[in-house]
N, C-alpha and C positions, 0 to 999 in steps of 0.2 A: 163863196168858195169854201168848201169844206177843209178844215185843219188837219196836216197831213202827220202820221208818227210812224216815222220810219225804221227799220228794224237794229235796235243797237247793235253799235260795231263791235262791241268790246263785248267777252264773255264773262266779264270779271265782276267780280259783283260789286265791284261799285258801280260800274253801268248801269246796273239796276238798280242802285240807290238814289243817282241820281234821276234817274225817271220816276221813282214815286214821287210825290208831290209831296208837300208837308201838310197838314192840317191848317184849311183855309185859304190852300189854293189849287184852283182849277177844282172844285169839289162838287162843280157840273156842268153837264156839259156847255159849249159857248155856242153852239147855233145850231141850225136845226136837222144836222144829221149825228142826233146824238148816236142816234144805234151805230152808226158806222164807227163812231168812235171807241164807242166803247168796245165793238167788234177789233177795232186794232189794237186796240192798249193789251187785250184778250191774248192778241194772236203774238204782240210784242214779249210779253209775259212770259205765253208758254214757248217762245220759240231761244229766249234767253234760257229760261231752265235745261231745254233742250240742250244747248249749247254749251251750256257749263257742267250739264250733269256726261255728255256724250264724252266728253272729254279727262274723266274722270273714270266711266267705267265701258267694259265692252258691253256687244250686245247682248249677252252673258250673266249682264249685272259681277261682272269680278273687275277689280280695281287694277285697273292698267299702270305699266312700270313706269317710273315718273313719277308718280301723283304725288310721293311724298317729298320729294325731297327734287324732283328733275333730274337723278341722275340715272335710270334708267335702271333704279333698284324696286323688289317690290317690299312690300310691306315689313314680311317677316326679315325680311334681309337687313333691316335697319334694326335688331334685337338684339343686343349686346349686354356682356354681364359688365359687373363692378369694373372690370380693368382697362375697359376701354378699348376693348380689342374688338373689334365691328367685324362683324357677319359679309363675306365676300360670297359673290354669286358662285365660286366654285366650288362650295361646300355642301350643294345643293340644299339647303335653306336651312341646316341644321344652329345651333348654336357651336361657337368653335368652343374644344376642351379647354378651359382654365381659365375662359371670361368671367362662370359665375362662379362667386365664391360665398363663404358665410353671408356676408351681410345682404346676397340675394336673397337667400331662401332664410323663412321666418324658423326660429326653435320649434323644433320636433312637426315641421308643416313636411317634411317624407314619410312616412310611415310603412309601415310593412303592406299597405293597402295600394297604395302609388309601387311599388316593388313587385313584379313580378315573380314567381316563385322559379327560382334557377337562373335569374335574368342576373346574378351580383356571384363570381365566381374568381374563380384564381386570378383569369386574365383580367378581373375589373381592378383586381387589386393588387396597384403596384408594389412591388418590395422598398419597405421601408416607410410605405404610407401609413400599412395598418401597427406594423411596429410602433412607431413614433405615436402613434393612435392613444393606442395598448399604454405605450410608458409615461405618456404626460398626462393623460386624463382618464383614461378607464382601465386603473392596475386591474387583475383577474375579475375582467367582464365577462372572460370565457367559462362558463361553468360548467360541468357535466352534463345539466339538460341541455344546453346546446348540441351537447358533438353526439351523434347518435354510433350506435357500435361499430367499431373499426374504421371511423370516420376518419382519423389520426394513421396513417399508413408510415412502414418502416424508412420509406425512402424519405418522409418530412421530419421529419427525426434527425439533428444534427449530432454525432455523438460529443461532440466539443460543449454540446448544450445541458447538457445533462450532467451536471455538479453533485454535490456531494447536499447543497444548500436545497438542489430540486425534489431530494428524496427526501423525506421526516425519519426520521428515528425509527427503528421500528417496522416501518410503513411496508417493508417485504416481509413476507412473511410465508409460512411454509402452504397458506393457501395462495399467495402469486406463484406459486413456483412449482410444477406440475412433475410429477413424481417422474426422475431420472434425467429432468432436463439440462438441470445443471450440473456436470458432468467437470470432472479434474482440467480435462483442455479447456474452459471459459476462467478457470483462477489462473491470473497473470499476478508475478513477483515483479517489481520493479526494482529490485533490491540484485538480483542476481542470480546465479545460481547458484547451490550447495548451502541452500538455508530451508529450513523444514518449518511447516505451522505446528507451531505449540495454543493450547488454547489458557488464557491466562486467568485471575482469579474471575471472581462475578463481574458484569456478566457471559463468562467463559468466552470473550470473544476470542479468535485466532489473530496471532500476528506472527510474522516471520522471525526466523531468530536463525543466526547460525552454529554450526557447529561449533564447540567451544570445548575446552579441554585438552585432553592427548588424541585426539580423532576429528576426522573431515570426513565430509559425503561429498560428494562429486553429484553433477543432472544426471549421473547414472545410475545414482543411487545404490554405488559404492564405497563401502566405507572401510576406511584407514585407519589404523591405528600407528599414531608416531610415537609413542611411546612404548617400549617393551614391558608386557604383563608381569616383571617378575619381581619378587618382595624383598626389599632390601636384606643380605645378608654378607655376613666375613666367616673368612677361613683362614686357621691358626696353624702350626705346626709345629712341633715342640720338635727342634734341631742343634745338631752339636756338627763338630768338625768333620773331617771322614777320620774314619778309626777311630774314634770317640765315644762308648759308653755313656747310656743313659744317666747312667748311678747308681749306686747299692741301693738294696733293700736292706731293713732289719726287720729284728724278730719285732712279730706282733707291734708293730705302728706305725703310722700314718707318715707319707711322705709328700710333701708338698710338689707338683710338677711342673718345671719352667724356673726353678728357683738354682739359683746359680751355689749357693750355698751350700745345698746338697749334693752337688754336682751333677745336677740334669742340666738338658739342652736348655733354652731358651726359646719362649715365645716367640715366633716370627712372621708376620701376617702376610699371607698367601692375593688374598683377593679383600676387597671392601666393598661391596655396593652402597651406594649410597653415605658411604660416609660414615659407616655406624662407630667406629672406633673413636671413642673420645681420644687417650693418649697412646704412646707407644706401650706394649706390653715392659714392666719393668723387669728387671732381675731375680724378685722377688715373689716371683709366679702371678702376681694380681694382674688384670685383666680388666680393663675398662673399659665398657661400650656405653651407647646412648641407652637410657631409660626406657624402659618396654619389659614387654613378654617376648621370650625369645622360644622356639625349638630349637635346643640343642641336642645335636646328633656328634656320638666320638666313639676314640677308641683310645686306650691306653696300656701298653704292656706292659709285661712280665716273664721274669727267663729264670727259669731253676728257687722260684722263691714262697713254691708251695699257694697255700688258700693267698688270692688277693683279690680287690676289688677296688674301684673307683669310685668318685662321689664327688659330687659339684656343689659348691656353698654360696651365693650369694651373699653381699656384707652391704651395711650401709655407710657412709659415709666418717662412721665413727666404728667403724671398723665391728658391727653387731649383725650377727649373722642374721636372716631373714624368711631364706626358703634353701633348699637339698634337694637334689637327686641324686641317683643313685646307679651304678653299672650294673651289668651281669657279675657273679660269681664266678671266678674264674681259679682251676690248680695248675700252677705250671712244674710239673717233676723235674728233677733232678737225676743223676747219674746216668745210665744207658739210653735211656728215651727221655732225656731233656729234651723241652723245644719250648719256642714263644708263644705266646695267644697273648690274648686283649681283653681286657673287661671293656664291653660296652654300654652305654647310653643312648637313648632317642626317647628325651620329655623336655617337658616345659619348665620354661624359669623364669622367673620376675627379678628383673635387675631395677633394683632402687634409681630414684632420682642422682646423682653424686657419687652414687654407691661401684661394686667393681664385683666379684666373682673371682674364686682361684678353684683350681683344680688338686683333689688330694688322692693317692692312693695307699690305703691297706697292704700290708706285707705280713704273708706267717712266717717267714726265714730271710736270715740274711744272706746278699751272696754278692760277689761281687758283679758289677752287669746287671742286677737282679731287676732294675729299669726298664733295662734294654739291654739288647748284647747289637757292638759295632759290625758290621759286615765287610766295613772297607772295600767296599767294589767301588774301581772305574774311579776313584780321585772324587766321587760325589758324596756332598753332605748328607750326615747321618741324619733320617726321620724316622721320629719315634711316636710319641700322642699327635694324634688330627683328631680338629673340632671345628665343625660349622657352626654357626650361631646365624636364623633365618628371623628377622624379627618379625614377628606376625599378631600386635598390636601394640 
């Protein structure tokens, strides 16, 4: 009876390990249908490969879902990166975003050859990924030959981004800056309004400043003056009671005016700008202002006392005359056509440091009045010499 080999049940390969023999047994055949036998071991063989390979692939030769693992995944669906985040059938076989990371992919194994050209664009690149990129490991990777002209558009432009640190020194310059473009409405003040660009020493840059002084400018570019234009001066007036007589004149000599002694009126000061009078006019005709060049302008009369004339003395502190001027020449008659006139003055005079100024006048006759004659109108004090003094350095 010939030796029967039935077809193993089991497709698994140890089914077929155990039907091979081991060296030195069964190594021929046992009786005398060897062909047949070996005819089955043949057909046992190929019908195990059958059976194991059928089950593994279609008739297609593609690998059926199952094969790796039995659960009904295929191949590529068991692909997963570093984090352990496995590949679900509903991704349709893709790898999901944020399995692989560094330690998948070897140094510099992407290159611009694996990169399609256009395929890596705003949308691949999250905010904040290429940033954080940029600032921990490739400070200005971005060079010029990267960005091709106008690659950089105004709307990527943050103006918050743009510091004073991003521009160099210098770095505008009148070839950035296209003739007319930068126009008075692009210069913003943050200072306010009613301050003007001054440009200051080397290198003449502009900076704001404001009005300062006795005047203001307004955003209207109106401008104010708070202070009035006019040069400090006083006004004198050489006065006596009503019905009061200036004072005699005598023959041929000088009479001091303001001087109580001779019996003229007295200095009385009218108006002071600024201050100029050091002390009160004294009894003694002297006259103290502040140190300067003055314009003095006056007048001073005379009634029935022939040739007279005026003249003004500066003195120094030690009482040493300094600098003179001088009136007009003036006759005042006597008898049927008596009447008063004035010698005048309008020059310059230099009043010392400490120093003070009196007023004198010339007489060719004596007469009583010959100062001045009183008019006694209306109960008002008699004025006789007026002198402005306008200080003008």
């Amino acid at each position: 009876m010939a030796n029967t080999y039935p077809i193993l049940t089991s497709n698994a390969l140890s089914a077929l390990l155990a039907a091979i023999k081991q060296d030195g047994v069964n190594i021929s055949p046992q009786d005398s249908e060897a062909a047949n036998v070996l005819g089955a071991v043949d057909r046992q063989t190929r019908w195990f490969m059958y059976s194991f390979l059928s089950q593994c692939f279609d008739d297609n030769g593609i690998l059926k879902p199952g094969t790796v693992n039995g659960q009904g995944e295929t191949f590529n669906q068991q692909i997963s990166g570093s984090s352990s985040n496995a590949i679900t059938g509903t991704n349709g076989g893709a790898i999901i975003q944020g399995t692989v990371s560094t330690p998948d992919i070897r140094s510099q194994a992407v290159g611009s050859a694996q990169i399609a050209n256009g395929a890596v664009g705003p949308a691949q690149l999250q905010a904040g990924l290429l940033a954080g990129f940029v600032s921990l490991t490739l400070t200005n990777w971005i060079t010029a030959t990267m960005l091709t002209a106008q690659s950089v558009g105004t709307t990527a432009i943050v103006d918050a981004a743009i510091t004073a640190q991003k521009i160099a020194l210098g770095a505008i310059s009148a070839a950035q800056v296209a003739a007319g473009s930068l126009t008075y409405d692009r210069l913003a003040n943050a200072l306010g309004s009613g301050y003007l660009l001054i440009s200051g020493l080397t290198p003449f840059t502009f900076a704001a400043q404001p009005m300062t002084g006795d005047a203001t400018i307004d955003n209207t570019g109106k401008l104010t003056i708070t202070k009035t234009l006019t040069q400090p001066f006083v006004i004198l007036e050489e006065q006596t009671a009503f019905g009061v007589n200036a004072g005699n004149s005598i023959n041929t000599g000088t009479v001091t005016r303001g001087a109580v002694a001779n019996g003229n009126g007295v200095w009385t000061t009218m108006s002071d700008i600024n201050s100029l009078m050091v002390a009160t006019p004294t009894n003694d005709g002297k006259i103290k202002v502040a140190a300067g060049t003055y314009l003095c302008e006056g007048r001073v009369p005379g009634y029935q006392c022939g040739i007279h004339k005026a003249f003004i003395t500066s003195f120094t502190s030690l009482n040493v005359s300094v600098a003179a001027l001088y009136g007009t020449g003036m006759i005042s008659n006597s008898g049927a056509d008596a009447s008063v006139n004035a010698s005048e003055f309008r020059n310059t005079l230099v009043i010392p440091s400490g120093g003070y100024f009196s007023i004198t006048q010339y007489t060719q006759s004596a007469f009583t009045g010959g100062m001045g004659l009183a008019i006694s109108l209306s109960g008002q004090a008699e004025i006789y010499s007026t002198l402005k003094l306008t200080k003008i350095a």
